[in-house]
N, C-alpha and C positions, 0 to 999 in steps of 0.2 A: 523025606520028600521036600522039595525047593517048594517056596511059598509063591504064588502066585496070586496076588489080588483081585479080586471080584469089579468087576467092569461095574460102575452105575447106570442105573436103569432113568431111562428118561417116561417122560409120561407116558410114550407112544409106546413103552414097553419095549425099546429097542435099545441095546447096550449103546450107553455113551463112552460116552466113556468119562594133562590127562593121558588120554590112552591113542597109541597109534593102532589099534584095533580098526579104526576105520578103514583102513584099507581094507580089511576082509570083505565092507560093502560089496553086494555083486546083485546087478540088477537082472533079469529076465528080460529078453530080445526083442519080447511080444509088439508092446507100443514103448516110445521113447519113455525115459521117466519124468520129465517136466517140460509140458507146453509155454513154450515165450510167445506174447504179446505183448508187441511193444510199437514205437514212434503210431501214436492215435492222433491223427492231424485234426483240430478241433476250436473252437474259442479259448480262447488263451486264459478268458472268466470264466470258462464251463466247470472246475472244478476245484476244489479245495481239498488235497489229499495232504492230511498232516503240514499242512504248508504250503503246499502249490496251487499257483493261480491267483483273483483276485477276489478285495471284499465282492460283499453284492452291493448293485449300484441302485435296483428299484427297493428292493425290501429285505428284509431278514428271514424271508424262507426260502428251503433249499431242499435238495430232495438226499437222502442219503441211501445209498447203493449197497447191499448185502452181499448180492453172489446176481450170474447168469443162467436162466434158464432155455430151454425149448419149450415154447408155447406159442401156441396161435391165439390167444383167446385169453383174454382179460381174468387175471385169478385175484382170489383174495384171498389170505391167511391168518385174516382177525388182529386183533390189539397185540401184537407181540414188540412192536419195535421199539426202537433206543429212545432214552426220554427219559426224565422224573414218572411221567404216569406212562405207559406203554402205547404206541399210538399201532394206527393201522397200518401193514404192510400189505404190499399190493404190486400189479408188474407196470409197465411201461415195455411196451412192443414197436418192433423192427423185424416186419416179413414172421418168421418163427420163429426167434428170440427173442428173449423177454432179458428184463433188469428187474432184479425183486427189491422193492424202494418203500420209505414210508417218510412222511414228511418231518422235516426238521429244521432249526434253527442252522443261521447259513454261518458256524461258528466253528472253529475247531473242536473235535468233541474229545475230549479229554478220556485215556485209558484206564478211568477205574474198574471197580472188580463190578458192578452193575452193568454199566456199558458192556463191557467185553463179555459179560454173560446174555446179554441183550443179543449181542451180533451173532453170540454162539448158537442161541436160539432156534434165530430166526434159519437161518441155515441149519441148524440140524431137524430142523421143522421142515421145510422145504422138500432136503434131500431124502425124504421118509416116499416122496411120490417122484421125484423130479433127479437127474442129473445136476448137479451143481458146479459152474466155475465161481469157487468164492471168491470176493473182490478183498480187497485189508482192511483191518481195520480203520474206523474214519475217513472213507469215501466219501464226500458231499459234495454233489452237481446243484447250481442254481434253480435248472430248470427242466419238463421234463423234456423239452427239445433240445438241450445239450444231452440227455441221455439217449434217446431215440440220436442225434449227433454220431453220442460214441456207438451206438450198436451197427450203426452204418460206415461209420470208418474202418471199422475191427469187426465186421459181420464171417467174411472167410476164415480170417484168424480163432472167432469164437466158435462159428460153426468146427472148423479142424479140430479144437479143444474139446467140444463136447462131445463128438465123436467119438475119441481116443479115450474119455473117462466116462464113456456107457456102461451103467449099471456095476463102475469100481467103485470101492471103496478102500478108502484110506482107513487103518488099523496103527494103532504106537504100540510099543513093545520097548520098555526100559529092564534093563538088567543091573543088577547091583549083588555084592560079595561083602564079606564082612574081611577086610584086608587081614587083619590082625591073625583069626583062625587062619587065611590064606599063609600067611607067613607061616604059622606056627606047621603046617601040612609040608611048605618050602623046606624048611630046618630039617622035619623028619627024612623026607627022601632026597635030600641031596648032601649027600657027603665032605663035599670042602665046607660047605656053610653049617653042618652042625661041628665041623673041627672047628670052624672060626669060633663060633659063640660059645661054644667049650672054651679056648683060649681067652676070649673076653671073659669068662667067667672066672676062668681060674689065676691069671695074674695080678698081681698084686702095683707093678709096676705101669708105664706108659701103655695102653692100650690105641694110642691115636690110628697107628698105620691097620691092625687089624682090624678097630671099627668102619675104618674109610673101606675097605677090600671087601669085608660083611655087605656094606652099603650097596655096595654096587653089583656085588650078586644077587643082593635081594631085588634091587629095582630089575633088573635084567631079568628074574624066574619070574616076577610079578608082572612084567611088559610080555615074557613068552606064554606066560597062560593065558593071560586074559586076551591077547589076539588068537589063542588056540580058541578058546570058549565063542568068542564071538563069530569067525569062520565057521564052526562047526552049526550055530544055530542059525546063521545065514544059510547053509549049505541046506539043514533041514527042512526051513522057509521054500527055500529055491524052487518048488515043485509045483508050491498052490499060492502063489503071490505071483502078480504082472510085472512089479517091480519093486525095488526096495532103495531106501534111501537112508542112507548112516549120518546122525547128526552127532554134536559136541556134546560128550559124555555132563553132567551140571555135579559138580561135587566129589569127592574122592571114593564114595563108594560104587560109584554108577562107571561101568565097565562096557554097558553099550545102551543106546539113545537111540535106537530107527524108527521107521518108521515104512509101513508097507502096501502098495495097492495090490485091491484084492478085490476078484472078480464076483458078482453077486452068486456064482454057481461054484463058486469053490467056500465060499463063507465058511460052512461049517466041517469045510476039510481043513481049512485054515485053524478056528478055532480046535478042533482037536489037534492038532502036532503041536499048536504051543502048550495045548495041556501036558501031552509027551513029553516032550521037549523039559517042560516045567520038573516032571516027574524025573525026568534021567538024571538032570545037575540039581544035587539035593545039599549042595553046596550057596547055590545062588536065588537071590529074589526076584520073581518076576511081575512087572510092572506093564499089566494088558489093556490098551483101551481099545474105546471104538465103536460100532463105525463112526467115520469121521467125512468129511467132505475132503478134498484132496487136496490139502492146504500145503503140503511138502512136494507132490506132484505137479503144480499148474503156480507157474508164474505171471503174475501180473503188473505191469510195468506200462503207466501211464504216462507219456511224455507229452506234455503240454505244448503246442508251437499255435503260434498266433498269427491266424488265419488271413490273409492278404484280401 
């Protein structure tokens, strides 16, 4: 049986969580797979996104931006946000959109593994009640009238987004193979390549021209399986996922990287076919998380222009 990893549980008790195989990606029709928003005409100081914009000119506080919600109505989510000590997060409204923000230092906030656990947090805290368009990491608005700003610039554009990601959720799904067994399966059923390594075994003299010929069978049986594996568990996906999205394999053992939206009424048909799916290739590891907010679904692209 292929091993499949155990998703981590969050408090709320809800699972948290190269190869030209990518082409086999193939998204469902349903809704597009990533919402763009982009050109937010705004204060040209209203934000500091890893770089962009400018200092603060009255003080050193700033408000830092998690994700968007739908709310009419002033929420609060307790001490969760980014900080040495955890501060309070809380929304900032425009008509029925909300910005879920806690106060902070008007500074670049630097990606370590506390930060980025912070932001993951608070969004996956959130999204337990609420739709979420996550914003990136290290969002920081001055003030909360550059954010009420952005919710009114990009208010069509957000409402369009949260729309289309009602009640999905995002799911990751990494695959990995133990190469080496791979080859050693290659050798047995393909007949030119166990003649090769037979001849590399057996001569005594120059073996250069047969190990280059070896080589390049082997990368070629290794490129046609692993795009067969990956299509086929696409294809199985295909039926209870909105959409799918195929990212860059990280390391030589990883043969597929997606990632998948997934409708809150298919959840647990979802979960069972990768358990399937898990059982059939007893070959391959499978690497399940989730749910997730739709961070590979929904792009966000804040273009600063300075306001006349």
């Amino acid at each position: 049986m292929a091993k499949t990893t155990k998703r981590a549980t969050a408090a709320s008790a809800r699972r948290k969580a190269s190869t030209p195989a990518r082409r086999a990606a193939r998204a469902a029709p349903a809704v597009p797979a990533r919402g763009k928003l982009e050109r937010v005409r705004m204060p040209a100081h209203a934000a500091r996104h890893r770089g962009e914009g400018q200092a603060a000119e009255d003080s050193n506080a700033g408000r830092y931006v998690y994700c968007i919600i739908k709310s009419e109505r002033p929420l609060s989510f307790g001490p969760l946000g980014i900080g040495s000590e955890p501060t309070d997060v809380h929304t900032v409204h425009f008509r029925d959109i909300a910005a879920v923000v806690s106060n902070t230092p008007m500074v670049v906030q630097d990606p370590t593994r506390d930060n980025v656990l912070a932001h993951q947090r608070v969004n996956e805290t959130v999204m337990q009640q609420h739709t979420v368009i996550p914003m990136s990491f290290g969002t920081v608005f001055k003030t909360d009238d550059d954010i009420i700003e952005l919710l009114r610039s990009a208010y069509d554009a957000f409402t369009d987004v949260l729309n289309k990601m009602q009640d999905k959720f995002e799911f990751g799904l990494k695959v990995l193979w133990d190469r080496d067994q791979i080859i050693r399966e290659i050798e047995e059923d393909d007949e030119d390549i166990r003649r090769l390594k037979g001849e590399i075994s057996s001569q005594k003299g120059s073996t250069y021209f047969a190990r280059m010929q070896y080589g390049r069978l082997i990368d070629a049986a290794l490129q046609a399986r692993s795009e067969r594996y990956v299509a086929e568990i696409f294809e199985a996906l295909r039926d209870v996922s909105v959409a799918s999205r195929s990212n860059k394999p990280i390391g030589d053992r990883m043969i597929m990287n997606a990632a998948f939206l997934v409708a809150r009424s298919l959840e647990q048909a979802f979960d069972a076919r990768v358990k399937g799916i898990g059982q059939r290739y007893d070959k391959l590891t499978f690497k399940y998380t989730g749910p997730w907010p739709p961070y590979n679904f929904v792009n966000i692209r804040l273009k600063l222009e300075r306001a006349h």
